[in-house]
N, C-alpha and C positions, 0 to 999 in steps of 0.2 A: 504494500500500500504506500504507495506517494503521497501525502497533503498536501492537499491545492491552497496555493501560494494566497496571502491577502492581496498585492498587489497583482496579480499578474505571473505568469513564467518567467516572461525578459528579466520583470526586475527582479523577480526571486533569484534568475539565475547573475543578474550583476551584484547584487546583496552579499550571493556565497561565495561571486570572485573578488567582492569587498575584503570579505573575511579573509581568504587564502593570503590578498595583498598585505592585509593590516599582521597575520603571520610569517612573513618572512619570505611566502610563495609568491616569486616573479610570474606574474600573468598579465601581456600584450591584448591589446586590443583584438589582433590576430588570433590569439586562443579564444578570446570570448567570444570571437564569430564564429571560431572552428567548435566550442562547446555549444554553441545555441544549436547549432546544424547537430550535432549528435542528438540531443532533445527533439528536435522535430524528427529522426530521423526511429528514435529508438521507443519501445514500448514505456511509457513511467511506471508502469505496475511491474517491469521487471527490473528488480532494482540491482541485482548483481550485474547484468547487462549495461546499465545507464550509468554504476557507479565505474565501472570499467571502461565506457567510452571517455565518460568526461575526464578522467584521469589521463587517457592516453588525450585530449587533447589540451587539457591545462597544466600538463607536469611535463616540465623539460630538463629536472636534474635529480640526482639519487639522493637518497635522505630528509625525501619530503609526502612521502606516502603515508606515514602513521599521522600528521598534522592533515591531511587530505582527506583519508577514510573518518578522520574525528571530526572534522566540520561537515562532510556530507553528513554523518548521521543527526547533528543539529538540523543543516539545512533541507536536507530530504529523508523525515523520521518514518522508518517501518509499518508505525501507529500511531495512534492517539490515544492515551489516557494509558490504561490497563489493555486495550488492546482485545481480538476476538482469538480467538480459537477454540479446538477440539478437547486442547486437554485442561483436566481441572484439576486443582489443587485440595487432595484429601484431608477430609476434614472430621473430627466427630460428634457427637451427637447433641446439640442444646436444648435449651429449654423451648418445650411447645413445638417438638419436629426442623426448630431450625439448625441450620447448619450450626457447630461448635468451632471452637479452635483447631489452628491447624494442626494436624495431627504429622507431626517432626519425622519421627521412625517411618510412616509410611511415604514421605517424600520425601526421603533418603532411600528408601528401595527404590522408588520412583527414578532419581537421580542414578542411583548404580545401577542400573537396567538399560537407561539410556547412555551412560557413558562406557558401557560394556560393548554397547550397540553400535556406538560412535555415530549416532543420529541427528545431526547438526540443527536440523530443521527443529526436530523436536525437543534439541537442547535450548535453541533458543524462544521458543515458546515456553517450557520450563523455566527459563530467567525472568523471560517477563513476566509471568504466573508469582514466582517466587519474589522478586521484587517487588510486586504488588500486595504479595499477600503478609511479607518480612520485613520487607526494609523501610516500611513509612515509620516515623516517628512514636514509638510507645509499643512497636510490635515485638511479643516476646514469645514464647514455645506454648504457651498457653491461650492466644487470644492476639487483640490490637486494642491497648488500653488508650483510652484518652483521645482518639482520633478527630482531628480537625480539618477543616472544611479545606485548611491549603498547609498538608503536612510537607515534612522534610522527608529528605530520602537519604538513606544510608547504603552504600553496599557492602560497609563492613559488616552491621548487623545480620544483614539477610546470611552471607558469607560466614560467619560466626552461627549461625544458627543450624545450618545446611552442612558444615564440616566439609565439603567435597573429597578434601587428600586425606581425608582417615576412611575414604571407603575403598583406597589404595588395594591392599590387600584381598578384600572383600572380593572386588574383581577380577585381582588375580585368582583367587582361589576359583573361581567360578570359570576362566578361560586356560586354565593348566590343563595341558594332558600328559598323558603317561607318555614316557622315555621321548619327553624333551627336553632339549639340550640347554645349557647355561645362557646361551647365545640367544637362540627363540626366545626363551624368560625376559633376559634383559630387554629385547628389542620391544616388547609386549609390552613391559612395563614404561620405559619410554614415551611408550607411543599413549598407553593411559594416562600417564602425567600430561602428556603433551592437549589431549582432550580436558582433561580436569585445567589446567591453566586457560586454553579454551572457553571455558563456561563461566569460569573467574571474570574472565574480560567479557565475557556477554551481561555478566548481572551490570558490572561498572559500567558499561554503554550503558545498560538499561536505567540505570540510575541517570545518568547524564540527561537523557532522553526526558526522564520523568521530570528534573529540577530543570529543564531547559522551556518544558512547556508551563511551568510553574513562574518562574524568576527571566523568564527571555533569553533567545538562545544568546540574544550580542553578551550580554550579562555570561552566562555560559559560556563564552567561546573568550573571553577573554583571561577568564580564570582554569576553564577545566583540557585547553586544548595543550598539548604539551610541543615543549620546543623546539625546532630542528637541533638536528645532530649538530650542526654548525654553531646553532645561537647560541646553545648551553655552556655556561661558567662552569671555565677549567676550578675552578675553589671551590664549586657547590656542587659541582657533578659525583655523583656517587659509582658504585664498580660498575654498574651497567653499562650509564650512560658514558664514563671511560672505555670499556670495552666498544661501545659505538662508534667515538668518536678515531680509536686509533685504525676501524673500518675504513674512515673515511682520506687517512692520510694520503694514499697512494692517488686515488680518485682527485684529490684537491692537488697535489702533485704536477699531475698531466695538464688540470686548467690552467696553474699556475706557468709549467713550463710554454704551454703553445701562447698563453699571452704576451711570454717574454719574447718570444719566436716571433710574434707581431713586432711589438717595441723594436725588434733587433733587424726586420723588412725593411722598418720606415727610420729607421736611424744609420742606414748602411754608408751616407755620407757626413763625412765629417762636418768641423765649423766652416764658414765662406773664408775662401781666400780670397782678400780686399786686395791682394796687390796681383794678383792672376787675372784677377775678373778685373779690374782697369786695364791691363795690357790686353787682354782679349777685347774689352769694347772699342779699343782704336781702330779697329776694323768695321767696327758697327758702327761710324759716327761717336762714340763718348758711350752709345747706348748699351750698356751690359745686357747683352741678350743672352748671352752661356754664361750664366756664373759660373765660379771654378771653387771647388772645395777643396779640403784638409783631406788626408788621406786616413783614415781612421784604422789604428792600431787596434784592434779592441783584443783585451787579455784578461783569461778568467782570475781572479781573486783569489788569495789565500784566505782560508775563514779558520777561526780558532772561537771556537764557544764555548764562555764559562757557565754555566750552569748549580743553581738551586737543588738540591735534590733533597731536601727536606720537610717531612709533614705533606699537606694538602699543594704545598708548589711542587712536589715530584709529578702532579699527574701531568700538569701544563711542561713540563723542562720534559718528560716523556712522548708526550705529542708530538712538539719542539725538534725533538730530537730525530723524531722519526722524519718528519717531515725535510730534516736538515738531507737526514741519511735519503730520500729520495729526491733531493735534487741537489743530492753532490757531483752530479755532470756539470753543474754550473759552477765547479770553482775546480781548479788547479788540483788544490790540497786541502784536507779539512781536518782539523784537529780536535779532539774534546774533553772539556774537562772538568769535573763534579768536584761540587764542594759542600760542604755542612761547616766545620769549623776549622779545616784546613783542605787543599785541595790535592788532588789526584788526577792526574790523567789517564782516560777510559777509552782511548782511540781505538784499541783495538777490541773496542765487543761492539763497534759500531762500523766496521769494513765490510766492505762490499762481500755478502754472502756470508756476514753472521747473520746466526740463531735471535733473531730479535724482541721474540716469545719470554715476559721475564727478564730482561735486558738490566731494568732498575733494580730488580732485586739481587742480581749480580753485581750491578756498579754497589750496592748498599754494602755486600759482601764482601767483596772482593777491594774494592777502592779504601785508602787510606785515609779516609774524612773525617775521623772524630779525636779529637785531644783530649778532653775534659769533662764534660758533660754532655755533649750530643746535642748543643742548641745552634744555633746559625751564631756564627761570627764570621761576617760579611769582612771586614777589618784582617781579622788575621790571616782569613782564608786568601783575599787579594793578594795582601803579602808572600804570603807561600807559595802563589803564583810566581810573581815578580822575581821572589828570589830562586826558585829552583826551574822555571822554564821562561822568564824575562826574554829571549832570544827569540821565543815563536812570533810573536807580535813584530813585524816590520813595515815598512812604507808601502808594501803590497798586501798587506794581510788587512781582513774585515773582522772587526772582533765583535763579538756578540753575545753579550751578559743577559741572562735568563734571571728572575728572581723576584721577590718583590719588594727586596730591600730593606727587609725587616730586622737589626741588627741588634738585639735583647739588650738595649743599651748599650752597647758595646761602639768602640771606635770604630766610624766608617773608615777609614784612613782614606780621606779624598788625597794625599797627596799619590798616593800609587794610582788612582782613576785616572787624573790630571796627567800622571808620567806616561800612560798605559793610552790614553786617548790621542796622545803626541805622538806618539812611533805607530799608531796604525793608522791606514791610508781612511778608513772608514769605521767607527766605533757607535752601538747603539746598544741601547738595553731595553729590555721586550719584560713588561711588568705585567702580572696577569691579575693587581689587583685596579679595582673601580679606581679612578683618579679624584676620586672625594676624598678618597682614605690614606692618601699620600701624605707622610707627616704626620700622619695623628700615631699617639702611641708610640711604638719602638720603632717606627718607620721612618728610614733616613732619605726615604725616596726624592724628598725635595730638592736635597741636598745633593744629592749623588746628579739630578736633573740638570742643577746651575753646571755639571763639569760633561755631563755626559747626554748625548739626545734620548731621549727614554719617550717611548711609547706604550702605551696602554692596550694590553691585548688579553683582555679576559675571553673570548669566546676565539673557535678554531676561522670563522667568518674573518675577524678580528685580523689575528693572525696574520690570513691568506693579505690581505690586503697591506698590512705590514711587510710580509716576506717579500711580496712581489714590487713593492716601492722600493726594497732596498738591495734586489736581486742586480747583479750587473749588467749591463746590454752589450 
């Protein structure tokens, strides 16, 4: 079921390329002709069909599908309210013949029958049943106390109520057969977990669905749609969403390189030569009709990166790092180097055709970072730089400090930045936190700013745009 739009289809459908814009999703004028054409062309009551065209024609980059599928279900909802179906949620017996409380144990056999079954269709009528019947505000194993005219939705509740991964076992027992192997078991089991996470995320749309037709989807879609894999903050990002983003290094890589590829088409001649191009216009009247350029050397850079590798800045100097390692074609030589309170150099778990799975927790181990207590001394760790590899850093080398500057009170030592800024041809420091927060507390970030150009790169978005400004042509 499609709901028909208040204003209209066109504007429903410029409303939900609203929303895609207002998250992060690039969509051209050109797409919204090419999605309206798929709506005239495609059934609306078949909504796997309609949600598959419009995606193939307003999504033009990877990492933007789960923000996609989450605002189609705001903008074009399965149903309305609690929604019709076949099946109904078991109940027992109240006063005067009417329906009782929902009866828990029998819609939990309910549920491991159908996730045994792996019945998609009927898992998701099951969610919306069960959210309707669980997750409004006051619903408990007994009843739905207190219910009011415009309740809230929960998907923890209903989820908390319903157990799904304690009926794990259940259905294994039920789908074992005699002299199968370790292999089948595991695969089996997998693949039930993989169903029960499934049904997880069907109750939480359902919930979405319910507080969106409640509170308004804009309202919804501002708070509940979640962020590309690009927007999300390297410091608030948790393992998953790290595990996403180092997905997407290689991907960002390749945009990265063919843009430089562009820049390096349209920069193939040098500056004008003012005293060629006058000699040449003698022949044209004074008129310089051929200017004459510079012949342009162009030569990859030495890069040397110091690096942060402590607490919530390892996951950004990680990324960082990956990213460096895919587009090391673009420099000469690349060196690198981790620090917490003194530094070490890590070049070699970062060469072409290392193991890069785990990478930080080897530089954690392996690298000689810690003196005294294990907190960042940005100060000493500089110094230990300076004094035992000083020589990397030359008039061709690009130095590039990872961090966020945070030095537990301890001495910045600006005079090593200042010395260290001066022997390399190109010096920047790449900070992953918000630039509000520069200086406040143990953050020498302002300071370290006045000697060194420091940019703000909390998100991998961020980043690209950083890297590719400071990339060489």
């Amino acid at each position: 079921m499609i709901v028909a739009p208040e204003h209209g289809l066109p504007g429903h459908l410029v409303a939900f390329v609203g929303a895609l814009r207002t998250h992060g999703v690039s969509v051209g004028p050109g797409e919204t002709v090419d999605a309206a054409e798929v709506i005239t062309a495609l059934d609306l009551l078949r909504r796997t069909e309609l949600r598959e065209g419009l995606a193939a024609a307003l999504l033009r980059r990877s990492g933007q599908r789960q923000v996609f599928d989450t605002l189609f279900d705001l903008y074009f909802p399965p149903a309305l309210g609690a929604g019709s179906g076949d099946l109904e949620i078991p109940r027992g017996e109240g006063e005067d013949g009417e329906p009782g409380p929902v009866d828990i144990d029998a819609l939990r056999d309910m549920l491991a029958d159908l996730l045994r079954d792996g019945d998609e269709e009927k898992l998701r009528e099951l969610a919306r049943a069960a959210v309707d019947a669980l997750g409004r505000s006051g619903a408990t194993g007994r009843g739905v106390q207190g219910q009011s005219r415009n309740p809230s939705w929960s998907a923890y509740q209903a989820l908390r109520l319903l157990s799904p991964e304690t009926l794990l076992a259940r259905i294994m027992d039920a789908l074992r057969q005699d002299e199968e192997s370790d292999f089948q078991d595991e695969v089996r089991r997998r693949e039930i977990r993989d169903r029960i996470a499934r049904f997880r995320q069907l109750v939480q749309d359902e919930v979405r669905r319910r507080t969106a037709e409640q509170r308004g989807r804009d309202q919804v879609a501002r708070t509940a749609v979640p962020k590309q894999t690009e927007q999300v903050e390297f410091l608030s990002a948790y393992a998953e969403q790290l595990t996403q983003l180092r997905r997407t290094v290689h991907p960002l890589a390749r945009r990265l390189a063919s843009r430089l590829a562009v820049r390096r088409k349209h920069a193939k001649r040098g500056q004008l030569d003012l005293r060629r191009t006058l000699r040449r216009s003698m022949s044209t009247g004074g008129v310089p009709m051929k200017p004459a350029y510079r012949t342009r050397r162009p030569g990859r850079p030495e890069l040397v990166v110091l690096c942060d590798v402590s607490g919530s800045v390892a996951g950004f100097s990680h990324f960082t790092l990956l990213l460096v390692q895919a587009l090391r074609e673009q420099f000469s030589k690349v060196r690198v180097f981790a620090f917490v309170e003194r530094t070490d150099e890590v070049t070699h778990l970062f060469e072409p055709g290392a193991e890069l799975s785990g990478v930080m927790q080897r530089v954690l181990r392996e690298a000689d970072l810690t003196a005294f207590d294990g907190h960042s001394d940005y100060g000493h760790a500089l110094g230990t730089f300076a004094e035992h590899w000083g020589e990397a850093i030359t008039s061709k080398t690009s130095l590039l400090i990872l961090g966020d500057g945070r030095t537990n009170y301890r001495d910045p030592n600006l005079t090593i930045v200042k010395r260290m800024v001066g022997q390399a041809r190109h010096a920047h420091w790449l900070n992953p936190e918000p630039r509000r927060q520069w200086g406040t507390g143990d953050s020498a970030a302002t300071r370290y700013a006045d000697v060194i150009p420091m940019h703000e790169c909390r998100t991998a978005a961020q980043l690209a745009d950083v890297v590719e400004a400071l990339l060489p042509v």
